[in-house]
C-alpha positions in Angstrom: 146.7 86.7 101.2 143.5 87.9 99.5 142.4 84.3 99.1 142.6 83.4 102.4 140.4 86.3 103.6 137.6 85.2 100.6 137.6 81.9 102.0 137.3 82.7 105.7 134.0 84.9 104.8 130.5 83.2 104.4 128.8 84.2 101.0 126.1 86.4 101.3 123.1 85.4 99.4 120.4 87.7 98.0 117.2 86.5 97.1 115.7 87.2 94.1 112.8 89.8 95.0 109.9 88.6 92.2 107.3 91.5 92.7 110.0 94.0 92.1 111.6 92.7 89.1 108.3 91.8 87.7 106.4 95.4 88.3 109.6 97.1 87.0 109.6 94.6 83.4 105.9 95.5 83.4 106.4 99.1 83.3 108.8 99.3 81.0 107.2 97.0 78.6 104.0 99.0 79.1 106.1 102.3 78.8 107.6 101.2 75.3 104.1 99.8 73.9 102.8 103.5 74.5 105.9 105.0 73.3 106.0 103.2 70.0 101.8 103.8 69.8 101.3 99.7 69.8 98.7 100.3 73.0 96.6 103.4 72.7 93.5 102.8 74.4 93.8 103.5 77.9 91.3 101.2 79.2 93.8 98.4 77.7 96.8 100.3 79.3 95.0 100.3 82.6 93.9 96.3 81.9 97.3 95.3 81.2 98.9 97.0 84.2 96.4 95.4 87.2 96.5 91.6 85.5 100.3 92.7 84.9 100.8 93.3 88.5 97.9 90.5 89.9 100.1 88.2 88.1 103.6 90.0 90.0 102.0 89.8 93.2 101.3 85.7 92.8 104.2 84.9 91.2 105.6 86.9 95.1 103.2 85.1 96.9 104.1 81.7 95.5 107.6 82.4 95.6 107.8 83.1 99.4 105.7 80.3 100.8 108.0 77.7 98.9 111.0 79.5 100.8 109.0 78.7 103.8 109.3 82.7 105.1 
């Protein structure tokens, strides 16, 4: 009975959301290098984060006009 109700219902399909999952690997990558003291200068902190999320924001940008949205 179950099967039959699975196989009447289309699939949803969620798209993978680049800028999000991007900025969020960022920030925790960023939030362990100052945890474990690998990054102390802030300048480089602050370097890493805008070319960190430049490149998140392309990566978005390129992603959605090969969708076609």
């Amino acid at each position: 009975m179950r099967r039959d109700l699975e196989e009447q219902r289309p699939r949803r399909v969620h798209r993978t959301d680049w800028m999000a999952l991007l900025s969020g690997v960022l920030f925790i990558v960023l939030g362990i290098l100052t945890v474990t003291r690998a990054l102390t200068d802030p300048l480089v902190l602050v370097g890493v984060l805008v070319l960190g999320l430049a490149f998140a924001g392309l990566v978005a940008i390129i992603s959605k006009a090969i969708r076609g949205k």
